[in-house]
PAZAPA-4460 file (N, C-alpha, C; in steps of 0.05 Angstrom, whole numbers, plus 32768, in hexadecimal, padded with zeros to 4 digits):
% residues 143
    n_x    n_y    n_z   ca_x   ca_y   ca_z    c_x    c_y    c_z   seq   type   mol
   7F90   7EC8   80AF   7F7B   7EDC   80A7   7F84   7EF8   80B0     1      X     A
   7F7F   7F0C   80A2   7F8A   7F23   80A3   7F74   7F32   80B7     2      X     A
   7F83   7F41   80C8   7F61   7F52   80D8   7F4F   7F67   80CD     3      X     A
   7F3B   7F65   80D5   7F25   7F82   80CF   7F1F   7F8F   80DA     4      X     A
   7F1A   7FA5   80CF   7F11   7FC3   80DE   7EF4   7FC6   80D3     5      X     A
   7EDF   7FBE   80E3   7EC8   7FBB   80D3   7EC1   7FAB   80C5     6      X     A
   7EBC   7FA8   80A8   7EB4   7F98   8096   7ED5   7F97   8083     7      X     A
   7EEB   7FAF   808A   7F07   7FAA   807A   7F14   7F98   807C     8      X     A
   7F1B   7F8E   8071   7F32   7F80   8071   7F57   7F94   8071     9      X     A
   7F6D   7F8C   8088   7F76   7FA1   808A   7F97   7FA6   807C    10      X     A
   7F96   7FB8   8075   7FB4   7FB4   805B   7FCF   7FBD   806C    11      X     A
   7FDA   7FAC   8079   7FFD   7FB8   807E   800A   7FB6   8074    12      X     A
   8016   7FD2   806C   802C   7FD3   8056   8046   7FCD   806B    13      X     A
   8057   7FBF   8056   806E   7FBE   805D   806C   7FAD   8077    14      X     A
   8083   7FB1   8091   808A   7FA7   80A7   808F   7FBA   80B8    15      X     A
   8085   7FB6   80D7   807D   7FD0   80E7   8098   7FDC   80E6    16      X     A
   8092   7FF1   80EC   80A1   8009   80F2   80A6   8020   80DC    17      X     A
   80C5   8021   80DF   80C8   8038   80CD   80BC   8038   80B3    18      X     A
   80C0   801B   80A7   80B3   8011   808C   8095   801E   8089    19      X     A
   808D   800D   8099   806D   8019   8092   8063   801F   8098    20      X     A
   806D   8040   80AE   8065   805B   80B4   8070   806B   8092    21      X     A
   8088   8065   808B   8087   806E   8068   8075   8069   8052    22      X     A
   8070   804F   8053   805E   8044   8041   803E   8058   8042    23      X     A
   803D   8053   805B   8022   805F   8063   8024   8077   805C    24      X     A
   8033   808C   806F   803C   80A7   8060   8034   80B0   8042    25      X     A
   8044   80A4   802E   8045   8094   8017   8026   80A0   800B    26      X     A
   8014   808F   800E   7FFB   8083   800A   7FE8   8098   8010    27      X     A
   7FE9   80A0   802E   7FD5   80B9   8035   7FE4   80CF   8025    28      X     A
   7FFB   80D3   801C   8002   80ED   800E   7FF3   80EE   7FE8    29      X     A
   7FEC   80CB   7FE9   7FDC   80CB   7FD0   7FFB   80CB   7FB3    30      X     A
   8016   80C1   7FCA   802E   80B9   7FB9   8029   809B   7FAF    31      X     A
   8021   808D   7FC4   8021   8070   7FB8   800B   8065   7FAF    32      X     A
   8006   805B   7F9A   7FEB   8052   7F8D   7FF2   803A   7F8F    33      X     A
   8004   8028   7F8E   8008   8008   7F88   801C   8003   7F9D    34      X     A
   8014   7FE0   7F9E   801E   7FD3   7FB9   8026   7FB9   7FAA    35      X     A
   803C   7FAD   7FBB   803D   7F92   7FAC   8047   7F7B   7FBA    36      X     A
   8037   7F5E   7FB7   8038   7F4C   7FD4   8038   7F35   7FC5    37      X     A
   804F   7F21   7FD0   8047   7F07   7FC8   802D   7EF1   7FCA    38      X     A
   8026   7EEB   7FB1   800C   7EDC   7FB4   800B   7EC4   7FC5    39      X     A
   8026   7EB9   7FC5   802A   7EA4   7FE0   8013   7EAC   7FFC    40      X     A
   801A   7EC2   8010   8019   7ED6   8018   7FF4   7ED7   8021    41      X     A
   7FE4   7ED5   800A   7FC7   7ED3   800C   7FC6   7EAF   8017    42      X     A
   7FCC   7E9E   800B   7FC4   7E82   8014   7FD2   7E7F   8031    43      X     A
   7FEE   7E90   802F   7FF1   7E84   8054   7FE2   7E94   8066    44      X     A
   7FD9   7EA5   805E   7FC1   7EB6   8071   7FA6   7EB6   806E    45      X     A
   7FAA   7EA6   8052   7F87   7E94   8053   7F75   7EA8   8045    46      X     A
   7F7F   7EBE   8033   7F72   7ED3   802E   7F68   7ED5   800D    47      X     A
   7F52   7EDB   8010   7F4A   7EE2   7FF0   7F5F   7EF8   7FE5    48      X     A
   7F63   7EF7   7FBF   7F6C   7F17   7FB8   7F5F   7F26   7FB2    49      X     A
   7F64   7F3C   7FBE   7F57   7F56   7FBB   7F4B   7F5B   7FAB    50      X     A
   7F33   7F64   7FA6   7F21   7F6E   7F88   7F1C   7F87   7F85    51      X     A
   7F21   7F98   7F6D   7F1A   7FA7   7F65   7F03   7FAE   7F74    52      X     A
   7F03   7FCE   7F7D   7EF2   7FDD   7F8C   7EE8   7FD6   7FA8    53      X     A
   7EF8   7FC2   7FB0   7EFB   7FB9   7FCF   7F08   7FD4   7FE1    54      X     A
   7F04   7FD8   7FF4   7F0D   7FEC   8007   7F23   7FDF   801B    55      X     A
   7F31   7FE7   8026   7F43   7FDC   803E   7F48   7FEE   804D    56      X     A
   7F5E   7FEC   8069   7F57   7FF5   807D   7F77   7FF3   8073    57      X     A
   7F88   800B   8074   7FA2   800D   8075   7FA4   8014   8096    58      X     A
   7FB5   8005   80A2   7FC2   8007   80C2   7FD9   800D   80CB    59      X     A
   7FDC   8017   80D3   7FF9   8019   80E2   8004   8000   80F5    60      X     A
   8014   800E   8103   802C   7FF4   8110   8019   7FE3   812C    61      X     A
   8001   7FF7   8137   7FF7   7FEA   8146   7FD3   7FE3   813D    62      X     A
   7FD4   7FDF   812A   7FBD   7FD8   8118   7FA5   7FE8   8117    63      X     A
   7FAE   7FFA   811A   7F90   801C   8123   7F97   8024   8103    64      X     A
   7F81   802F   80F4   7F74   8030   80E1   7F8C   8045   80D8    65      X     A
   7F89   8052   80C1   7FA9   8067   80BA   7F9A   8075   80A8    66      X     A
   7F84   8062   8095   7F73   806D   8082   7F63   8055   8074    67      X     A
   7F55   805D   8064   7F47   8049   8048   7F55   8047   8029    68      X     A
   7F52   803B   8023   7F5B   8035   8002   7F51   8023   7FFB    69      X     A
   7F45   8030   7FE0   7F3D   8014   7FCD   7F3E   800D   7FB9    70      X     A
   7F4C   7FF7   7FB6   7F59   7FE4   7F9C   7F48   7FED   7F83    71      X     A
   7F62   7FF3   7F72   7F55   8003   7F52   7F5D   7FE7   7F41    72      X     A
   7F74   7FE2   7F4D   7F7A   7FBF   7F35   7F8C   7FA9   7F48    73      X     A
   7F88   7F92   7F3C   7F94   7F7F   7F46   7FA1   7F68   7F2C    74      X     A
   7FB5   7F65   7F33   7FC6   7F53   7F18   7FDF   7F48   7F29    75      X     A
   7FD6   7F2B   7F27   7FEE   7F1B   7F30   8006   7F17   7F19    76      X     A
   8018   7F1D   7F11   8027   7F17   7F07   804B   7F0E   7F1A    77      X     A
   8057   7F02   7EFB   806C   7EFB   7F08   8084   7F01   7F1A    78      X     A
   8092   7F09   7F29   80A1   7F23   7F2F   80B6   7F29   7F1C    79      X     A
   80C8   7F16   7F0C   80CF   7F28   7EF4   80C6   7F36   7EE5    80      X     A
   80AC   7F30   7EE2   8096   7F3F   7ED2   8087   7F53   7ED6    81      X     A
   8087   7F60   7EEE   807F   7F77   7F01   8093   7F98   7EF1    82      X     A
   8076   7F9D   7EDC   8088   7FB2   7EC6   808B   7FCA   7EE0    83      X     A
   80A3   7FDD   7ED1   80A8   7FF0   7EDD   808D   800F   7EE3    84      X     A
   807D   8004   7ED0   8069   801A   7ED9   8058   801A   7EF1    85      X     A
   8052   8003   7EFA   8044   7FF2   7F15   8061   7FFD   7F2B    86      X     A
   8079   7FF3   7F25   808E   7FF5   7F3C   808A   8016   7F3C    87      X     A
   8090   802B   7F2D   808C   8045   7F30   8075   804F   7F3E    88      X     A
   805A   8045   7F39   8045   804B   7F47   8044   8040   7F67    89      X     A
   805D   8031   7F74   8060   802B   7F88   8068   8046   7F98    90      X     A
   8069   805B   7F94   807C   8075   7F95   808F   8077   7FA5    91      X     A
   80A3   8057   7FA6   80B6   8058   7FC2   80CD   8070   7FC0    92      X     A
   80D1   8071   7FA0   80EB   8084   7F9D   80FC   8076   7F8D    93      X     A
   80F1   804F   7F88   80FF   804C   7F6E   810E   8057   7F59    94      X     A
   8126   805A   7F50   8127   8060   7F32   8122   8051   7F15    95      X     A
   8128   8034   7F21   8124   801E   7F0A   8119   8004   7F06    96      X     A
   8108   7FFF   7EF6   8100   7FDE   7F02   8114   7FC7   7F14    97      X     A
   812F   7FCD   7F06   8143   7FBF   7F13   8148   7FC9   7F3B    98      X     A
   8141   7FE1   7F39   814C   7FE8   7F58   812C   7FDA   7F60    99      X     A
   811F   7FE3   7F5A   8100   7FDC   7F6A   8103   7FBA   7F6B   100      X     A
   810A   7FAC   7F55   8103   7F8B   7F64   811A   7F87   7F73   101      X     A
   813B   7F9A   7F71   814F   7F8F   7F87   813F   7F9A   7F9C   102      X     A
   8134   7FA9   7FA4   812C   7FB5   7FBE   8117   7FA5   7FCA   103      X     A
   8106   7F96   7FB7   80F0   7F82   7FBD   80FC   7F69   7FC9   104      X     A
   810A   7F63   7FB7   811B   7F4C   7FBB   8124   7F46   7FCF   105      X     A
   8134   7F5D   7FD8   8149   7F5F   7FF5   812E   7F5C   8006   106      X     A
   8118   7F70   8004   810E   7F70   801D   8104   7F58   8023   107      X     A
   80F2   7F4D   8016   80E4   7F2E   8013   80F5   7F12   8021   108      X     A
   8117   7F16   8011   8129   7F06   8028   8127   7F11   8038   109      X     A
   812C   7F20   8045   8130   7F2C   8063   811D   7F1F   8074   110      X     A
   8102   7F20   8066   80E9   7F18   8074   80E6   7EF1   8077   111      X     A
   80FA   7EE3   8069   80FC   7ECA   8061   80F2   7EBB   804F   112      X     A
   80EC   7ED3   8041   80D2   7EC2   801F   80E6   7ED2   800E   113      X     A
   80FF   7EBB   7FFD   8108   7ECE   7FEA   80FE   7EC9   7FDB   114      X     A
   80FD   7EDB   7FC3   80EE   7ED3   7FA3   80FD   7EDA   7F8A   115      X     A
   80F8   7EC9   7F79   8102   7ECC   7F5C   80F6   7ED0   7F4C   116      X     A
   80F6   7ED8   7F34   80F5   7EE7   7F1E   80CF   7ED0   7F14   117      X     A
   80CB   7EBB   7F20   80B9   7EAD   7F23   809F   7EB7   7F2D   118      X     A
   80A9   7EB8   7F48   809B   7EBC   7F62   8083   7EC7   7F57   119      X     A
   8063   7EC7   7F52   8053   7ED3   7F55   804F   7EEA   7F63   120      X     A
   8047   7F01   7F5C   8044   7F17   7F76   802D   7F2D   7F63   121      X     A
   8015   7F31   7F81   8002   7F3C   7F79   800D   7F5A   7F7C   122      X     A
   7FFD   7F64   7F68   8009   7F82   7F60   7FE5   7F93   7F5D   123      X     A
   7FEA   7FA3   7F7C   7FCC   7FA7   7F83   7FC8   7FCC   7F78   124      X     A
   7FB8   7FDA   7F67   7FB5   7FF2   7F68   7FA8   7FFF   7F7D   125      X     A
   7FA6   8015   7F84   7F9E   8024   7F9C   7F96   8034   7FA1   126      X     A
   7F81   8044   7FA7   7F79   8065   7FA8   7F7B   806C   7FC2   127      X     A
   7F7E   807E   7FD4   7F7E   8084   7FEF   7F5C   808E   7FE8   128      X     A
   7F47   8089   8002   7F2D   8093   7FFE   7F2A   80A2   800C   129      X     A
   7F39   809D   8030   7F3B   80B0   803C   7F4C   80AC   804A   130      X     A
   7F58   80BD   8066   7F7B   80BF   8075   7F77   80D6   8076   131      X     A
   7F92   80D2   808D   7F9C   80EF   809B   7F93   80FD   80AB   132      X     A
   7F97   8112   80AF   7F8A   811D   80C9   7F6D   8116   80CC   133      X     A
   7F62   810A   80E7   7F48   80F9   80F5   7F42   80E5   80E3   134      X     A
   7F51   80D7   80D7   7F4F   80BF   80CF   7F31   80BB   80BC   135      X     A
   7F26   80A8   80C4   7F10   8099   80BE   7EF4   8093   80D8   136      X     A
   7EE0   80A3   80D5   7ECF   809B   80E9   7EC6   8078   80E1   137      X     A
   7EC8   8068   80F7   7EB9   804E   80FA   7EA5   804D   80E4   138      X     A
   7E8F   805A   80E9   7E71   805C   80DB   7E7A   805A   80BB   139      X     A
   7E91   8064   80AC   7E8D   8063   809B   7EAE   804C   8089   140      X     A
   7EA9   803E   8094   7EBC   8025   808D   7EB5   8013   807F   141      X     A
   7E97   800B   8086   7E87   7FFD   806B   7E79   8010   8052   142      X     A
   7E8B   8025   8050   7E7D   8034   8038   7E93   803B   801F   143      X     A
***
């Protein structure tokens, strides 16, 4: 089960550190609108998928709040099938569908879940609601 900040459920991008102090970066700059995670991934953590107009709790490396965002779409598709307009809206710096799934690819082995052109993977949209300087007051996490 994934932790909460309130009534959130909480979104870590990437893998601590340099990764996803960028990611995050990323996101509060209102560069990255889309995220993308194997659907495996929800059943080993026991987790519902995300719904449209759900809020989350984007965190950093020691799980303190970074900002809010909330899911504009959700579409599981295949990862060969993950069109280039979704990989672009990831705003890593991609140039091509091809670099974006080698770069997925590699990372995912690294992590020990490799995947193929099969693999299911949820492909989540994103709005930043709020971030950045003073964060998010508590009081307003269920809103």
């Amino acid at each position: 089960m994934w932790p909460r900040i309130g009534d959130l459920r909480t979104l870590a991008l990437g893998t601590p550190g340099e990764l996803r102090t960028t990611l995050n970066t990323l996101v509060l700059a209102g560069v990255k609108t889309a995220t993308a995670g194997r659907l495996a991934e929800y059943a080993e953590e026991n987790e519902e998928l995300e719904q449209v107009g759900e809020r989350l709790a984007l965190v950093d490396d020691d799980d303190a709040l970074a900002g809010v965002v909330e899911i504009t779409g959700v579409e599981v598709v295949r990862f060969g099938d993950v069109p280039w307009e979704f990989a672009r809206a990831e705003g890593e710096g991609d140039r091509s569908i091809e670099e974006w799934r080698a770069g997925h690819a590699a990372y995912w082995a690294r992590l020990g879940t490799p995947v193929d052109d099969d693999t299911p993977i949820v492909c989540l949209r994103l709005r930043l609601v709020s971030g950045g300087e003073g964060g998010v007051a508590t009081g307003d996490l269920g809103t």
